[in-house]
ZADOKE-740998 format. One line per 2 residues: number of its first residue (from 1); for each residue x, y, z of C-alpha. Coordinates in nm, 4 decimals, decimal comma. Example, Ala and Ser with C-alpha at 12.3 -4.5 7.8 and 13.67 -1.06 7.14 Angstrom:
% residues 2
1> 1,2300/-0,4500/0,7800 ~ 1,3670/-0,1060/0,7140
% end
This chain:
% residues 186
1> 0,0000/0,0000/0,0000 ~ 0,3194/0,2787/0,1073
3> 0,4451/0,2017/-0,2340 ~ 0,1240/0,2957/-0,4508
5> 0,0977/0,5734/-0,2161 ~ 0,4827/0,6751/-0,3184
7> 0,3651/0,5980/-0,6805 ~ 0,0651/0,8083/-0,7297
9> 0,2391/1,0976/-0,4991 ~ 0,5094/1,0997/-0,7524
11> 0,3818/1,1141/-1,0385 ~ 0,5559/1,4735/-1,1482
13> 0,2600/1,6919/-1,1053 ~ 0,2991/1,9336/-0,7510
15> 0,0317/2,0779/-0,6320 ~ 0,0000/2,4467/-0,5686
17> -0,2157/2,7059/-0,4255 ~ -0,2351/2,9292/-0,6760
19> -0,5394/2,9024/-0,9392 ~ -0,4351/2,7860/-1,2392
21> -0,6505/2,8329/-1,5307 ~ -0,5248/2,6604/-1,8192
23> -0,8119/2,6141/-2,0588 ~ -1,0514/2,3774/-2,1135
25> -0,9453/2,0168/-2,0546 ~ -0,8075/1,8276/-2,3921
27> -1,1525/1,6156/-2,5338 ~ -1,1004/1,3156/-2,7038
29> -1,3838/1,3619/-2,9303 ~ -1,2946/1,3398/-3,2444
31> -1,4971/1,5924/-3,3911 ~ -1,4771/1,4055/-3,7170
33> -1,8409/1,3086/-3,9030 ~ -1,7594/0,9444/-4,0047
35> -1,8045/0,9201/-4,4143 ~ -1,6531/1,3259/-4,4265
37> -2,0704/1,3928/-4,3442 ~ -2,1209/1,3458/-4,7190
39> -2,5092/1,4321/-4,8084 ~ -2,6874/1,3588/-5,1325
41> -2,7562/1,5901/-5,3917 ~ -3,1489/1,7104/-5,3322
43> -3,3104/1,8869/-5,5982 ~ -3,3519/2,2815/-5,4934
45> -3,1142/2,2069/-5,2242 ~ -2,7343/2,2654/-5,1536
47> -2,4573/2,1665/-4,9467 ~ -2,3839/2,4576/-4,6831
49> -2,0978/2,4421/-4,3616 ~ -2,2622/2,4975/-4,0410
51> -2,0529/2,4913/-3,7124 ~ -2,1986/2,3242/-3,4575
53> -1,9954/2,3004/-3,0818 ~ -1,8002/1,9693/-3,0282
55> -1,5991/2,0064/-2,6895 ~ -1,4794/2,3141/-2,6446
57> -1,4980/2,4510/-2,9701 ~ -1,7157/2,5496/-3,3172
59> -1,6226/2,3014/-3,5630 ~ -1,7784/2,2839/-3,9875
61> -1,9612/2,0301/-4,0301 ~ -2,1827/1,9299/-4,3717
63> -2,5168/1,9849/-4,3954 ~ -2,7889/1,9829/-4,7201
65> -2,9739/2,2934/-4,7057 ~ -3,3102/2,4137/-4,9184
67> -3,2226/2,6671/-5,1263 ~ -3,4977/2,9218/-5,1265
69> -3,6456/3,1731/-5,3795 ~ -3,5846/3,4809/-5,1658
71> -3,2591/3,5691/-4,9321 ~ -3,4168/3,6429/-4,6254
73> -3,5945/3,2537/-4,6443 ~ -3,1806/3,1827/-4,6672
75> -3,0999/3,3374/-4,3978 ~ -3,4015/3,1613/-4,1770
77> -3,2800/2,7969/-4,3593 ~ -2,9649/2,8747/-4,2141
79> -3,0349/2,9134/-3,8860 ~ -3,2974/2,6558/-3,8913
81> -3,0084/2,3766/-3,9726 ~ -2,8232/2,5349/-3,6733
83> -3,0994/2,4649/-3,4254 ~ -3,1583/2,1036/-3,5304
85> -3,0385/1,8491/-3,3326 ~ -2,7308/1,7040/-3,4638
87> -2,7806/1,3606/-3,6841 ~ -2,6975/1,0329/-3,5753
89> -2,2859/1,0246/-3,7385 ~ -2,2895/1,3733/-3,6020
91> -2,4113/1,3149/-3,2294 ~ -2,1193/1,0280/-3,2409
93> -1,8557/1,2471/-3,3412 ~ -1,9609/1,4665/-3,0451
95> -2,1575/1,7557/-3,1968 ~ -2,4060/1,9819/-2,9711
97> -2,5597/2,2995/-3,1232 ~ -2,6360/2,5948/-2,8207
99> -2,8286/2,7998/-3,0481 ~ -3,1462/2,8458/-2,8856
101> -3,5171/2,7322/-3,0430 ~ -3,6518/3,0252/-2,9936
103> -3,3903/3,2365/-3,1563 ~ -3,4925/3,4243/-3,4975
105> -3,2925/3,6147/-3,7434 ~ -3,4068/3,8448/-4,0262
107> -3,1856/4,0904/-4,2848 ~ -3,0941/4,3994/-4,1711
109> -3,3193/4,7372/-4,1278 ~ -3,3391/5,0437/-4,3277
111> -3,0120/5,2041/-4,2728 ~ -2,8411/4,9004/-4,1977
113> -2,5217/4,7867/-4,4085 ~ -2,6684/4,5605/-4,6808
115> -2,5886/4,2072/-4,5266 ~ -2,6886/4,3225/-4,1850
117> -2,8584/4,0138/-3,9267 ~ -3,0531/4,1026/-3,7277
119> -3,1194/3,8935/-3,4263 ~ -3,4103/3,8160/-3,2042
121> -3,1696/3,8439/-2,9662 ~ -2,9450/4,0362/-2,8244
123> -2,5904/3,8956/-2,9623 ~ -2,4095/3,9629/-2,6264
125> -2,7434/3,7546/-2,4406 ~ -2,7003/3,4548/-2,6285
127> -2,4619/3,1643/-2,5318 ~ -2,1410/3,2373/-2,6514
129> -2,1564/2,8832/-2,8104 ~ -2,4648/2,9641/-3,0468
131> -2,2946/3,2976/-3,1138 ~ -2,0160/3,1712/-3,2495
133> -2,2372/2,8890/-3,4243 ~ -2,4441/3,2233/-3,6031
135> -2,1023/3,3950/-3,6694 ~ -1,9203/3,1248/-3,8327
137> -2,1683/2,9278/-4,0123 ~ -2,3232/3,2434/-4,1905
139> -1,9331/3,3833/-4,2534 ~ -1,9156/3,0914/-4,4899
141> -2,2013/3,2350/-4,7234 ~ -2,2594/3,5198/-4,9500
143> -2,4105/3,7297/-4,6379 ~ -2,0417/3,8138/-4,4957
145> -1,8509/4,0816/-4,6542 ~ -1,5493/4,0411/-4,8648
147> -1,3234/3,9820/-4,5604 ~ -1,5260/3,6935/-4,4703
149> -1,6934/3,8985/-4,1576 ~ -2,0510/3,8954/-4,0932
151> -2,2683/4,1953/-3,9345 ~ -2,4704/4,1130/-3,6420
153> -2,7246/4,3118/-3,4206 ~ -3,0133/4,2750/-3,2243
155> -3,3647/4,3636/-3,2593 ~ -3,4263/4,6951/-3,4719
157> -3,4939/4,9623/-3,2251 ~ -3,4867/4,7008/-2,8916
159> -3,2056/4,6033/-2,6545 ~ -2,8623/4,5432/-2,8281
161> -2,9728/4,7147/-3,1799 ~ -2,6132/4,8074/-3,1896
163> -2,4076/4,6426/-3,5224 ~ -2,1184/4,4712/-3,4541
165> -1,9082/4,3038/-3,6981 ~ -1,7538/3,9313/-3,6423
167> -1,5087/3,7790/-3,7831 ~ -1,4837/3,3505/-3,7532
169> -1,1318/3,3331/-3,7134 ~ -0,8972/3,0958/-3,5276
171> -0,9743/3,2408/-3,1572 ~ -1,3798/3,2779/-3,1873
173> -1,3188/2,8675/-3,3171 ~ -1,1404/2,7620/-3,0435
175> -1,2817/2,9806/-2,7617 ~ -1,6269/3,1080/-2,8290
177> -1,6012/3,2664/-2,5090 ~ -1,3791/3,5485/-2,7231
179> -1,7390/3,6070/-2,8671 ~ -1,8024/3,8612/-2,5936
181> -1,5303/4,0867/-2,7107 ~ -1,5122/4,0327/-3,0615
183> -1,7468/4,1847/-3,2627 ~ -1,6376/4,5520/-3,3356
185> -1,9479/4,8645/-3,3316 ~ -2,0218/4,9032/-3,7519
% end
């Protein structure tokens, strides 16, 4: 027993009592959709990236969107594949989504840059999760700008009407908690 006790107590790690905040714990989910998440061709449908969470991340995965008439019907597709549950191959590879159910999103206002979002929800009230989700997934459409950014408010004329523009780069990936300092005022 004294020698599994001298085993385990040396194992190289010391404690300390100092905090020490060093991230989020490494996940062994792969974050991988078995198959690539490959999806049949549907007619008046396409293949559109979404990023749904998988540990402590936003990661792309595949999914087969309906490809309506109108751009605002787009932008509510979108989001639609972003509150579904993930599929079967995705649940396995560990995908979540944290966009809420209730959450809607419409094109911008009068005024408003032409590929404004706006939000039924404040961005800075929603999980940072499901903001990052809304960031990155519609950064990889025609709605963000040339720079790949996307510009996201709240309700016109409500709390957090303010414009902010994201950008889905490496740090809002791998810490969506960045999400409540990223977006710059447009």
């Amino acid at each position: 027993m004294g020698a599994v006790a001298a085993l385990l107590g040396g194992c190289g790690i010391r404690s300390t009592s100092v905090p020490v905040d060093a991230g989020a714990a490494p996940s062994r989910v792969p974050c991988v959709v078995p198959g690539g998440g490959e999806t049949r061709a549907v007619p008046d449908s396409t293949t559109a990236r979404v990023y749904l969470v998988c540990g402590s991340r936003v990661a792309p995965v595949q999914r087969l969107v309906r490809l309506p008439e109108k751009r605002p019907d787009f932008v509510g597709a979108l989001l639609d594949e972003l509150q579904d549950p993930p599929g079967t191959d995705e649940e396995t590879a560990g995908f979540a989504s944290a966009v809420p159910r209730d959450l809607r999103v419409t094109t911008g206002r009068a005024g408003d840059p032409e590929n404004a979002l706006r939000l039924s929800t404040a961005p800075d009230r929603l999980p940072e999760f499901a903001l990052a989700q809304v960031v990155c997934s519609y950064a990889d459409t025609g709605i963000a700008d040339d720079d790949g950014a996307v510009v996201v408010g709240g309700p016109a004329g409500g709390e957090g009407e303010t414009l902010r523009r994201y950008e889905c780069d490496s740090s809002l990936r791998n810490d969506p908690e960045a999400a409540e300092t990223a977006g710059t005022v447009v």
